[in-house]
Every structure is written in structure tokens, then in C-alpha cells.
NUROKOL-41378 format. One record per residue (C-alpha): x, y, z. Coordinates in Angstrom, 3 decimals. Layout:
% residues N
        c1        c2        c3
         X         Y         Z
...
***
This chain:
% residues 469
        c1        c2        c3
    50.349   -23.014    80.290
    48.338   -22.217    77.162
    48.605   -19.226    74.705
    46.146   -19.291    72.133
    47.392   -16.707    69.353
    50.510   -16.008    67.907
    50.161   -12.166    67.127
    52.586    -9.716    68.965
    50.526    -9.912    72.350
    50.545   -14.119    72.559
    54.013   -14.267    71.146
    55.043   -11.714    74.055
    53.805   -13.524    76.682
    55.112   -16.653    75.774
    58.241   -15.553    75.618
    58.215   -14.088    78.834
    56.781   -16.763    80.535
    59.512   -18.778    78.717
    62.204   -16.890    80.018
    60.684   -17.711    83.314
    60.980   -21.420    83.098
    57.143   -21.882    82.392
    56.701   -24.714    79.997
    54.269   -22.705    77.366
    52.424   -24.058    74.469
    51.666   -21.214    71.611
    49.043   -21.842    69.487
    48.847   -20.240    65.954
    46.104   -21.269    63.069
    48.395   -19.181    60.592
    51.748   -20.111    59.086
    53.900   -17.934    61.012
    54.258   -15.484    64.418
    52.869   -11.827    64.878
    50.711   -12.017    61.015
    48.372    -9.607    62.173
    47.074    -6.324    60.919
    49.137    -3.462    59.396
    51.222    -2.029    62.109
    53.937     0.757    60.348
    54.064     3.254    63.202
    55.792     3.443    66.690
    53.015     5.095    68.678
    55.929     6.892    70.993
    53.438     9.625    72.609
    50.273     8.799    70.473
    50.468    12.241    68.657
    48.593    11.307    65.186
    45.357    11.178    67.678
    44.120    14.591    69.005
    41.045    12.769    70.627
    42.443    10.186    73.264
    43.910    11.215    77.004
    47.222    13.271    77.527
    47.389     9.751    79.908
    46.681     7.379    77.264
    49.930     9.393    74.724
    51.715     9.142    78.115
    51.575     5.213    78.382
    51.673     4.774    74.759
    55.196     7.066    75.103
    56.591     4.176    77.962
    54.979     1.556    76.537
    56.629     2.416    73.006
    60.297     2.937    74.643
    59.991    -0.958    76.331
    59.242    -2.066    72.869
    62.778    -0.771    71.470
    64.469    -2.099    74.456
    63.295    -5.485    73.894
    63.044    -5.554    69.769
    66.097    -3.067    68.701
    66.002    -4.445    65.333
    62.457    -3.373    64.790
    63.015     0.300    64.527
    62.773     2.344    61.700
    64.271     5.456    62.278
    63.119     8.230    61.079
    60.543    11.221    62.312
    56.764    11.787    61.609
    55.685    15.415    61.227
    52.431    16.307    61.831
    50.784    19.173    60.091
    47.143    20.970    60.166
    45.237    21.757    57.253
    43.536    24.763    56.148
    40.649    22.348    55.922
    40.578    21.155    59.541
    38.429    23.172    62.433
    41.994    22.340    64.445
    44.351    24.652    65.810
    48.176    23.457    65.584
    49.305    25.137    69.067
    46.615    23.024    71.133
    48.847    20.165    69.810
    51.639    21.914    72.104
    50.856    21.209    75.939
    50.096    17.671    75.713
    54.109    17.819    73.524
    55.146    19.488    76.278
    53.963    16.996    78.905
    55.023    13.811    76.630
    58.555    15.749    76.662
    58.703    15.963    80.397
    57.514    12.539    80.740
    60.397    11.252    78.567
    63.500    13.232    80.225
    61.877    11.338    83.381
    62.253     8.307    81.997
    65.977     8.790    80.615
    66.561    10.190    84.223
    65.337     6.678    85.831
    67.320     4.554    83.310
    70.071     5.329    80.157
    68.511     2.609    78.116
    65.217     4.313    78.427
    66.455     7.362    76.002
    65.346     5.047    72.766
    63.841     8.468    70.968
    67.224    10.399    70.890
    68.272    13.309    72.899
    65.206    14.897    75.093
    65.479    18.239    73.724
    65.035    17.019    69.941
    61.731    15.190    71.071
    59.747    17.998    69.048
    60.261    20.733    67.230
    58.231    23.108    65.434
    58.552    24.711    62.152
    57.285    28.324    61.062
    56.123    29.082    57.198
    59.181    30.898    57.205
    61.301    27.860    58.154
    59.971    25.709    55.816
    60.185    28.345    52.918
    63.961    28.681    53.903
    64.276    24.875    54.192
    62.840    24.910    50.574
    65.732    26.834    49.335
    68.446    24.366    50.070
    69.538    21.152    48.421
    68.077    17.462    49.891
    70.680    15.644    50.969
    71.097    11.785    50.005
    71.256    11.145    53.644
    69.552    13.234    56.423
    72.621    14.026    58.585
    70.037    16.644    61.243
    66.570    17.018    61.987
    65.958    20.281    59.334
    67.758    17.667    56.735
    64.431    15.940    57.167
    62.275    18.984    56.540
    63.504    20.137    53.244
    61.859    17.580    51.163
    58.489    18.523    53.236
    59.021    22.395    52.538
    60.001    21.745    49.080
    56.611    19.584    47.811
    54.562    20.337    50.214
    51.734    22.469    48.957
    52.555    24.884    51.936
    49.584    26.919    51.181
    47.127    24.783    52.417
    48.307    24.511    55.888
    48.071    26.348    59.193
    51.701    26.721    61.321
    53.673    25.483    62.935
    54.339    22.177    61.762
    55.513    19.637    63.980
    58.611    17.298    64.078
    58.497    14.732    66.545
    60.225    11.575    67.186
    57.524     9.062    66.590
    59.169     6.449    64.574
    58.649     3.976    62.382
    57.959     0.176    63.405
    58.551    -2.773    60.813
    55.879    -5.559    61.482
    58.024    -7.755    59.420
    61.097    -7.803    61.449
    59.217    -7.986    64.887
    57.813   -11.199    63.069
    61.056   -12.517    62.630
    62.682   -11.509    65.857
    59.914   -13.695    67.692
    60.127   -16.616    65.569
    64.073   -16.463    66.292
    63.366   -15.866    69.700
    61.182   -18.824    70.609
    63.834   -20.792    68.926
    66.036   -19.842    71.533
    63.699   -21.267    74.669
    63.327   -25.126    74.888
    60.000   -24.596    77.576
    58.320   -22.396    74.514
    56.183   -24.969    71.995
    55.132   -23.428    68.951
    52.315   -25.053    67.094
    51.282   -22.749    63.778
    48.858   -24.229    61.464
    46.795   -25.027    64.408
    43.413   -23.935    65.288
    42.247   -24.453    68.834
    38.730   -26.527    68.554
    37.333   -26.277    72.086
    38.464   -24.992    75.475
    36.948   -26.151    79.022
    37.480   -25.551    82.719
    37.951   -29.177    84.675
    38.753   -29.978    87.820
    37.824   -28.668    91.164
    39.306   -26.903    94.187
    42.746   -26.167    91.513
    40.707   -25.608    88.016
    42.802   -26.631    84.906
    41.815   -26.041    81.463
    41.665   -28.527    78.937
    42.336   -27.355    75.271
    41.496   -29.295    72.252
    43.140   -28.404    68.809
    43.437   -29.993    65.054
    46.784   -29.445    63.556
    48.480   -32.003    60.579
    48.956   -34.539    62.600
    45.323   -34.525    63.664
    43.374   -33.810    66.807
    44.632   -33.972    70.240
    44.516   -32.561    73.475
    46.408   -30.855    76.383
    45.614   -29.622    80.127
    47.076   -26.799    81.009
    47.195   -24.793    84.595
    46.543   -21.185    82.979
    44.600   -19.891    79.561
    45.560   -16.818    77.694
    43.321   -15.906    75.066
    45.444   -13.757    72.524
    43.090   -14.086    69.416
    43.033   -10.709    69.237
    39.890    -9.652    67.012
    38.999   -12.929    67.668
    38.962   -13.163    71.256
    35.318   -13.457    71.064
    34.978   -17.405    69.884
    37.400   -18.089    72.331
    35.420   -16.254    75.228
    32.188   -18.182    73.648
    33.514   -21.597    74.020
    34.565   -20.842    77.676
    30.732   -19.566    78.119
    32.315   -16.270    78.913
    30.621   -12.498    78.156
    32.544    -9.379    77.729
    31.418    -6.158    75.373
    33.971    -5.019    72.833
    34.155    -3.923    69.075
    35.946    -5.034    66.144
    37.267    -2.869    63.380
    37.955    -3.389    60.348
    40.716    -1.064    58.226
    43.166    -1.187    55.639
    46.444     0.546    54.639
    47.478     0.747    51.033
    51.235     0.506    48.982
    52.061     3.013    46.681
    55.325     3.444    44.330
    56.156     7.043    44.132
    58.833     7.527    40.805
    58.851    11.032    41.444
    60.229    10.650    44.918
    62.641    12.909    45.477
    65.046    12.235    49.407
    64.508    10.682    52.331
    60.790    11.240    53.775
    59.843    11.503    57.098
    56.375    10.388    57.654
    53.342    12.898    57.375
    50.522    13.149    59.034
    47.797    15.441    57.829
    45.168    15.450    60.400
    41.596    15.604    59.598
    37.988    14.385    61.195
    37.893    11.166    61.418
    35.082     9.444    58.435
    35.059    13.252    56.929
    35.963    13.612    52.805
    39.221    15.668    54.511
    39.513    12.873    57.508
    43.700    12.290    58.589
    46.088    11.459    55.458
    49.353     9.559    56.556
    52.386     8.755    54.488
    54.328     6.078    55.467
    58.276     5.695    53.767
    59.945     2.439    53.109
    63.056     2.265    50.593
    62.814     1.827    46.714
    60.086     4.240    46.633
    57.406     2.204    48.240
    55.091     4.518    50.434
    52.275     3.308    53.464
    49.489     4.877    53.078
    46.037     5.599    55.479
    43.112     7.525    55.017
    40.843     8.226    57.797
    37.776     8.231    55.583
    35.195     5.248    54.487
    36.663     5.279    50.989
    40.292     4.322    51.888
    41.629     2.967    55.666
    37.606     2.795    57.034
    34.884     1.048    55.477
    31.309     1.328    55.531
    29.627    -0.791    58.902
    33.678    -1.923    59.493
    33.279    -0.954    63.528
    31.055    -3.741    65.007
    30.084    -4.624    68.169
    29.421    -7.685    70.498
    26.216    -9.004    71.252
    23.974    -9.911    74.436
    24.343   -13.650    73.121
    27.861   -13.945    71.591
    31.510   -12.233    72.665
    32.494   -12.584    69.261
    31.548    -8.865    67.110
    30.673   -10.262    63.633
    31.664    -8.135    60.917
    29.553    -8.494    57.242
    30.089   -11.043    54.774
    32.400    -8.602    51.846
    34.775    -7.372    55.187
    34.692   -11.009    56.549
    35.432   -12.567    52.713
    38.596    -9.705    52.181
    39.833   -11.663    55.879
    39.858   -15.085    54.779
    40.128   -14.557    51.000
    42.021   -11.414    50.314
    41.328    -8.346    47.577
    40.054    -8.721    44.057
    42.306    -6.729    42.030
    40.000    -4.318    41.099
    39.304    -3.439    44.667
    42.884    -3.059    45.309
    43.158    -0.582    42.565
    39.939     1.556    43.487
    40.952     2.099    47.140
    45.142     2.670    46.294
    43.780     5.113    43.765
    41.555     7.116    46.310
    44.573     6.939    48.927
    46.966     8.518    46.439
    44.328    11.338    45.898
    43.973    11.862    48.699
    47.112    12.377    50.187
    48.267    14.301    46.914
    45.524    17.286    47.750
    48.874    18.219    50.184
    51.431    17.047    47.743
    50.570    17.555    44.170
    53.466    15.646    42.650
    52.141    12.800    44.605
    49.700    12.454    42.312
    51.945    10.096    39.928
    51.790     7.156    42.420
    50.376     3.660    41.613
    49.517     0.711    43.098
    53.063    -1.123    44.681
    51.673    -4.462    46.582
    48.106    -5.562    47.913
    46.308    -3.776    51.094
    47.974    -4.455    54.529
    44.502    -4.866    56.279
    43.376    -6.685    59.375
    40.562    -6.347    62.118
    41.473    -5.005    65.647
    39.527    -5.536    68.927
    38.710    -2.284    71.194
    37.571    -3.379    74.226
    34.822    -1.189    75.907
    32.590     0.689    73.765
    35.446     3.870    73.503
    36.313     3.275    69.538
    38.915     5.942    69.969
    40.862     3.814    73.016
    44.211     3.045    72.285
    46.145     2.526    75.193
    44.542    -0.996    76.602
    45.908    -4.122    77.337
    44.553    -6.925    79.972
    41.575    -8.349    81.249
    40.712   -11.674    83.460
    37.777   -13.839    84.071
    37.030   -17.094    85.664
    39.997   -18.886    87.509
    43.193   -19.249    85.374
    42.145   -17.245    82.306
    43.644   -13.626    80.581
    42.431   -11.967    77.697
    44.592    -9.972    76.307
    43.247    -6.949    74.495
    45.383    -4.513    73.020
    44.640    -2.070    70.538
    48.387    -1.507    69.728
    51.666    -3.136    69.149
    53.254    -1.339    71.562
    51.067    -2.302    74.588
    52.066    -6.345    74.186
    54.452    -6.123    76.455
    52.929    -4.228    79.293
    49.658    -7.100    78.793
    52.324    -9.944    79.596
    53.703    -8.137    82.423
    50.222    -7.786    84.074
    49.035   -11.716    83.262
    52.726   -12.531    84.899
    51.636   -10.995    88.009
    48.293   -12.669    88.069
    49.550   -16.048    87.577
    52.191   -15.132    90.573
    49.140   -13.592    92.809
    47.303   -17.463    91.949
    50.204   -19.010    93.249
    51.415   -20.757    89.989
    54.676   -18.823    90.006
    57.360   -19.245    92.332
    60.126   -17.037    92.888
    60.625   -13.383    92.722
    59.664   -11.040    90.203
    62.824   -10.189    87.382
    64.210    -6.757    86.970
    61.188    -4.311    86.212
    58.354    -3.181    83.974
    61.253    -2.113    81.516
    63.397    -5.313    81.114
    64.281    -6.276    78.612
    63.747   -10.382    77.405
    67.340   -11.974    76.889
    65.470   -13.867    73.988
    65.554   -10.880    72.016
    68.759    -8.967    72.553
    72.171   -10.473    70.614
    70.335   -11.193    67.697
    72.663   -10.151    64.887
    70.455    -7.103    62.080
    71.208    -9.960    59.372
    70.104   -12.562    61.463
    66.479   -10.837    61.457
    66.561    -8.970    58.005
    67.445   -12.329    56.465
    63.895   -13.894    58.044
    62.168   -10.833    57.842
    62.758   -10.862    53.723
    61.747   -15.032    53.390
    58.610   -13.434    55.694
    57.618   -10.506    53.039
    57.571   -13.168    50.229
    56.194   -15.921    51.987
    53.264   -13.158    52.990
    53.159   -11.378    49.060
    54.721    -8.154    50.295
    57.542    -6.136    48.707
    60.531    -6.875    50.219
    61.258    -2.857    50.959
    58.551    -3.934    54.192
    60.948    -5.734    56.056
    64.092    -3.468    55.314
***
């Protein structure tokens, strides 16, 4: 079998199908595994979007607890509170029945399995805050290490303009996710399974359908040592925002967008503790759209702002066409993909990110520029630009798409082209444990082991090295 893409979603199916004893051939035009856009945030209930479903939070909240069972060493650990602005038409108690249901939903997945408890206790899953909590927070020392979950509010309540904000504030355990060490825990992974080939620096030329009554696909490529060839029983397209060429060269039509956005690095000398990350909601492509402030060590911050001057640009949500799969974004978004950031560009859109975000924390306002954009396209299928939850979709004999929208939804997308390749009959034997099981690739991997490769990763890629710890 054939997976063409080596971001989270191909790299997750091939190692699944691995595991199974399916010889697998992963195809990657980069350098590396799982190089795709910015991804800094463990979607565990999907609470930094008031628009989508109470169902879509709820699969983003299982979908997020597989991803911890199969990459431990991915987590960072640490909670996001989410606050309301005097500026925003939203009211911070209609946040509270879709916590309550995510809450619920959790203590019934700890009930069906101990290893599903990945978020910490079920009572601590949220927590609200009054203005008189936080003011009393503010009167006590920040502690080098947060030892409880006020420890993690005082440095909030202390620099936190609080008088631009409605209450309460909420704490919840939505945690961080390091892209960098996910990278490295696949690349150590596949080294682990003989029947998984992994050919980076490869870029799939043409795909076609042969054969009759049992189709097979034949896929040509160019890699260093040239062009060649391969026939394969099944196709997974895993390009992600680039599913489209692949769909166009198996004369295949499906509607979807492609979005461009960017995430900035900021070094914060005034820092003062251990941050949780914030999330300032806001309308989306508003002046006061969502501000979100992502912690690594040394001082280096994340940083997205939900407006067309910082995380979304200008004509950056495209969508396909009657004659091509593939949305085709303009020439400057399409030139920052292949070539990168001029400097100055870098330095206008940091600079907006930091003002914005210090509007809610004035002594923000000292941050500068700490590495270039992390910046990618994603595909939504659909015409729904605020879906998040998706995953799957199949056409023609033999051949999955997969088309998530976020990291944690890879593994759920493998699960579902496992079954299809079972219901063509090109499985045999019984389905493994269930939707939460773990791969064996990934678990004994030693911290070191994949800190050590996620650090080569950061400076292969030009990123601080704070990314991957």
C-alpha cells in the first residue's frame, strides 16, 4: 500500500498499517515526517471555538485523549484559560453548558478505561475564576513552579489588565501539543517497523488506476536516485492542503477550501512565572478578533491573532473549482509556502501580534521578534470554514483521502481507512484492541530519546530550540 504524505495524518496511518503487517510505502517531498503547519495546542474539548458543535468539542475531547495515549512524549502540560473581553458581544457563562457536557463526556471516558484519564482528575477539568479570585490570586507570590491549579492563575491576575474583561474566567485542561516532538516520535517510530518504507525528498509525479476486476494503482515518483515506479493494492492521499493535485491526477472531484494562516514567536524579557496559555476571544477577522498566547521555556511565547493583520490574511481562505480539486491560493501566500518570509514581513506581522495581545497585558508590550512565522495552509473539506472535527473520505476503488483539519483527528482518519481496506477484503484477520489503542511503535520510547531528535529537528527546520522542549 501507498501513503502519499508524511504529515501527522500519512505518518499515522502508516504506522498503523505497519503494525498490522501491511508492507507500506510513505511518501514525503520534504526532508523529514509531520513538517506541516503550526500546531501548539491540544484541542482536548475544542473550547478556544465558540462557533463549532457541542459534538464536534466532544470528538475533538476523545480524539485529543487517543493522541496522548499513543504520543506521551508530545504533551506539554500546562492549562489554557480562556477569558472574555469587555470588547466582545460574548457572554462568559454560555461558555458553561457545553464545559459541563465536555466534563461529563470525559468522567465517561475514564469510567470505560484508566488510561483514558490523560487530562488529570475529572473534577479539575474546569474551573472558573471570579474578579475577586483573581484580585486575591494577585496578592500572593508566583511560585517558580506551579505546584496547583490557582499557582497557575496568579501570574494571569497579577498582569492581566483585569479591567477589561467580563467574569468568570475559565481554567481548563486544554494542553499544550509540541509539533516538534510528535515529528520525532514518528520518525523513531517508523524506524522501529521493517514493512514501513519511508521515502522523504520524494514527490509523487503521477498516480493511475490499472487493472480490472481487482484495480491496483500505479504510482510514479522522482526521488535522488531518479524516477521509478510502484503498484500498490490501496492509495491514501495524505497531502493535506494539497490533496487537490493528487485528486486531479486520479481525475477525481471533491469541493474543499484551503487556508492559509500564520502564528508568530515572540521573546518576552519581562516574563515574570510559569504561563498558562490565554485565550482572549474575539470575532473572528474583527480589529478585536481572538488573541492567544502560547508559552514555551526561555521566554519564547506562540502567538495568534484572529484578524487579517496577524494569523489571517487577506483572500487566504480559497476554494476549489468546477475544473480542478486543488484550491489555489495567490501568488504572495503561495511564494511565503515555497520561499518563506522576507524579514521585513516577519517584523510587521510579530509587531501587530505583540500589540495586539498586549491591549490585555500591557507589560507585554516589550516583546520582539524570537524566530520566523510558524505558517502553513490547511484543507477544510466542505464549504463549513469553521469545521474542525473531520477526518476521512473515499472515492473510486482502493483510494482514502484523508482530510483533517486537526492534529488530533489523525488517528481516528487511520482507524476509519483500516476498516475500509478490511470491508475490501485486503485485510485479513481481526480487528486489534479498539478505537483507543494505543500503537506499540510509539510507547517505550525513552523522553531523551525524542527530545534529543526533536532539538536536531528545530535546527534543521530554523526554530528555537525552546519548540521542541
Amino acid at each position: 500500500m501507498a501513503v502519499v504524505g508524511g504529515g501527522i495524518a500519512g505518518s499515522a496511518a502508516a504506522l498503523k498499517l505497519a503494525e498490522l503487517g501491511v508492507q507500506v510505502s510513505l511518501f514525503e517531498a520534504g526532508p523529514s515526517l509531520v513538517n506541516g503547519p503550526p500546531a501548539c495546542h491540544l484541542h482536548a474539548g475544542g473550547n478556544l471555538y465558540r462557533e463549532i458543535s457541542d459534538q464536534q468539542c466532544l470528538k475533538l475531547l476523545e480524539q485529543s485523549i487517543h493522541t496522548l495515549r499513543v504520543f506521551p512524549h508530545a504533551l506539554n502540560r500546562r492549562p489554557t484559560v480562556i477569558a472574555v473581553p469587555n470588547n466582545d458581544p460574548g457572554d462568559p457563562n454560555a461558555l458553561l453548558p457545553r464545559l459541563q457536557k465536555l466534563q461529563a463526556h470525559y468522567a465517561e471516558l475514564v469510567a470505560l478505561h484508566p488510561n483514558n484519564q490523560q487530562l488529570g482528575p475529572v473534577e479539575d477539568y474546569y474551573r472558573l475564576y471570579s474578579r475577586e479570585d483573581l484580585q486575591a490570586l494577585a496578592e500572593l507570590a508566583i511560585p517558580d513552579t506551579p505546584q496547583s491549579l490557582d499557582d497557575w492563575m496568579i501570574p494571569v491576575a497579577k498582569q492581566l489588565d483585569l479591567a477589561a474583561f467580563k467574569f468568570p474566567f475559565v481554567q481548563v485542561q486544554e494542553y499544550g501539543l509540541s509539533l516538534l516532538r510528535i515529528a520525532a516520535t514518528v520518525s523513531l517510530a517508523t524506524q522501529r517497523l521493517a514493512q514501513c518504507q519511508v521515502l522523504t525528498n520524494t514527490k509523487v509525479t503521477h498516480i493511475e488506476q490499472v487493472g480490472g476486476s481487482s484495480p491496483r494503482w500505479r504510482v510514479d515518483y522522482q526521488s535522488e536516485q531518479g524516477e521509478q515506479s510502484i503498484e500498490v493494492d490501496y492509495l491514501i492521499n495524505a497531502c493535506g492542503y494539497r490533496s487537490g493535485r493528487l485528486d486531479d491526477m486520479a481525475k477525481l472531484t471533491r469541493h474543499r477550501m484551503v487556508e492559509f494562516k500564520a502564528a508568530y514567536l515572540a521573546k518576552w524579557p519581562s516574563q515574570q512565572g510559569r504561563w498558562p496559555e490565554l485565550v482572549v476571544h474575539g470575532q473572528r477577522g474583527t480589529p478585536n478578533g481572538m488573541a492567544q498566547l502560547t508559552p514555551y521555556p526561555d521566554g519564547i511565547f506562540q502567538l495568534h491573532g484572529m484578524t487579517d493583520t496577524i494569523t489571517l490574511f487577506k483572500g487566504g481562505l480559497v476554494k476549489s473549482s468546477d475544473n480542478s480539486a486543488q484550491p489555489e491560493l495567490s501568488p504572495l501566500l503561495s511564494r511565503k509556502l515555497t520561499q518563506g518570509w522576507r524579514p521585513e514581513e516577519i517584523a510587521e506581522r510579530t509587531s501587530e501580534a505583540v500589540k495586539h495581545m498586549a491591549r490585555y497585558l500591557p507589560s507585554f508590550s516589550d516583546a520582539c521578534v524570537a524566530g520566523r512565522p510558524l505558517f502553513g495552509a490547511q484543507q477544510i473539506p466542505g464549504d463549513d470554514p469553521s469545521l474542525r472535527a473531520a477526518s476521512v473520505s473515499f472515492d473510486k476503488a482502493h483510494y482514502a483521502r484523508t482530510e483533517i483539519v486537526k492534529f488530533s483527528s489523525a488517528l481516528h482518519a487511520a482507524e476509519q481507512i483500516i476498516d475500509n481496506i478490511r470491508q475490501q477484503g485486503l485485510l485479513l484477520g481481526k480487528p486489534e484492541g479498539s478505537a483507543m489503542t494505543e500503537l506499540r511503535c510509539t510507547q517505550g520510547l525513552s523522553y531523551q530519546q525524542v527530545l534529543d531528535l526533536a532539538e536536531q529537528l528545530a535546527e534543521q527546520r530554523n526554530y528555537p530550540l525552546a519548540l521542541a522542549r
